[in-house]
C-alpha positions as CSV (number, residue, x, y, z in Angstrom):
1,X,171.4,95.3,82.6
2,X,171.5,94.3,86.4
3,X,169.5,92.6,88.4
4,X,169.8,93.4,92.0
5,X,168.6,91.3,95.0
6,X,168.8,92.3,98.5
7,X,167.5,90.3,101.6
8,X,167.3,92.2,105.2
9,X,165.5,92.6,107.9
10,X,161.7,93.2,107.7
11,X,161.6,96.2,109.6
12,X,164.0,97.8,107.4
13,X,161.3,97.7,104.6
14,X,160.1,100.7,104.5
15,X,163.5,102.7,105.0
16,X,165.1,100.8,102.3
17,X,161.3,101.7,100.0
18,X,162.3,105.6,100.9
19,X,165.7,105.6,100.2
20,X,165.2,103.7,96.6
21,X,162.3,106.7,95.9
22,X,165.1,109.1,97.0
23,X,167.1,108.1,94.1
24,X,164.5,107.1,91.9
25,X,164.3,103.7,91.6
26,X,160.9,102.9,90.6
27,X,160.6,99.7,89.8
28,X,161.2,97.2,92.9
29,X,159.2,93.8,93.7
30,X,159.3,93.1,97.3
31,X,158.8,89.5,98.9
32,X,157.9,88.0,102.4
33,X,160.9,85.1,102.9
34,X,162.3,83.4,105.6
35,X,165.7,82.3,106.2
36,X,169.1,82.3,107.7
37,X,172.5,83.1,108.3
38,X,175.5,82.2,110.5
39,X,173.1,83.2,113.1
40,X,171.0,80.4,112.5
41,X,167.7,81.8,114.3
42,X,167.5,82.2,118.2
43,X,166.2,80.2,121.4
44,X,162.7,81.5,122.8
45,X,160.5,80.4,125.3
46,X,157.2,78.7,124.5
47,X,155.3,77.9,126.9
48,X,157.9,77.0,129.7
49,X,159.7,75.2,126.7
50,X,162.5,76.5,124.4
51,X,162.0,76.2,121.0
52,X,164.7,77.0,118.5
53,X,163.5,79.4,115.7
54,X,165.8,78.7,112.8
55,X,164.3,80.5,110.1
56,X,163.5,84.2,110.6
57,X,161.3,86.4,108.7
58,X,163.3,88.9,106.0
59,X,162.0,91.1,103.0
60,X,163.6,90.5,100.0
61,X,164.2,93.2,97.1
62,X,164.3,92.4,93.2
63,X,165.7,95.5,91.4
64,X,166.3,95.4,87.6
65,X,168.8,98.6,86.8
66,X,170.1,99.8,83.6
67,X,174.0,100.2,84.5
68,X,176.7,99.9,86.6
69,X,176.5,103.4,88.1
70,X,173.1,102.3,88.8
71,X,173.8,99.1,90.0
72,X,176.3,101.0,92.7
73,X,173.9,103.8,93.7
74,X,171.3,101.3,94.4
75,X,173.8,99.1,96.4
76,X,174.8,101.9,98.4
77,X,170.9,103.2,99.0
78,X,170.4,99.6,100.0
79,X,172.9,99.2,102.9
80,X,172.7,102.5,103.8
81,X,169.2,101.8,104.6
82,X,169.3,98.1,105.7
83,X,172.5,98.5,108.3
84,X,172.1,98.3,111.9
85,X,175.7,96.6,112.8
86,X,173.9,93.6,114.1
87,X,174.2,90.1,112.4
88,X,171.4,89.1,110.6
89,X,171.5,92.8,108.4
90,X,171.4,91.2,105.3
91,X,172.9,90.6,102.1
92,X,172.6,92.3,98.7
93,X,173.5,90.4,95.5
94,X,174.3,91.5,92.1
95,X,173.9,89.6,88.2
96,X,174.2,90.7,84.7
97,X,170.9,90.2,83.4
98,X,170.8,88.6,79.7
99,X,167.6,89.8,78.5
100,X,164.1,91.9,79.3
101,X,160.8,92.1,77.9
102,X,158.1,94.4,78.6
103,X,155.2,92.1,77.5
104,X,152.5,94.5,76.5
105,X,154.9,96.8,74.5
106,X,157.1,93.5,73.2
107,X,160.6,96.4,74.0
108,X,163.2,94.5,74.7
109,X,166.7,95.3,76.6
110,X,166.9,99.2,78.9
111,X,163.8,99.9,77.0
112,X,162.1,97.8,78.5
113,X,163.0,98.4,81.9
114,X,163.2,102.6,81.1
């Protein structure tokens, strides 16, 4: 098992959502975070003053998939979606995952992700 994680812009949401229901990835928890790259925010004006706005508002993706081939078609659905070409598209990281339990059912392992 594989647990994916994927943080990118936040207006990329639902275009990443579709293309995961396109290839039937159902189960996805989605989070408001901030952060940042090599970018390190940008310079606005407030007021007449500029104010540095280090951390920027992102979405990030948990996915929990059951294989490899998995892991890459959801990788590929994932940037696919996400990419612009700018900086500040994202990144998408990958871990073998140990162990899973579905707590009502007490399955453990790709049944309890299946």
């Amino acid at each position: 098992m594989i647990k994916i994680e994927a943080i990118v812009r936040k207006e990329k949401l639902e275009d990443i959502k579709e293309a995961l229901s396109k290839i039937e990835v159902n189960g996805v928890t989605v989070y408001e975070v901030v952060g940042h790259g090599k970018q390190k925010g940008y310079k606005e004006l407030v007021r007449g003053t500029e104010v540095v706005i280090s951390m920027l508002p992102k979405i990030k993706f948990e996915i929990i998939v059951s294989s490899q081939e998995w892991e890459a078609k959801t990788i590929k659905a994932i940037q696919e979606a996400a990419f612009t070409g700018n900086p500040g598209d994202g990144k998408i990281f990958s871990y073998d995952l140990r162990s899973v339990m579905r707590i009502r059912t007490k399955e453990i392992g790709t049944a309890a992700i299946n």
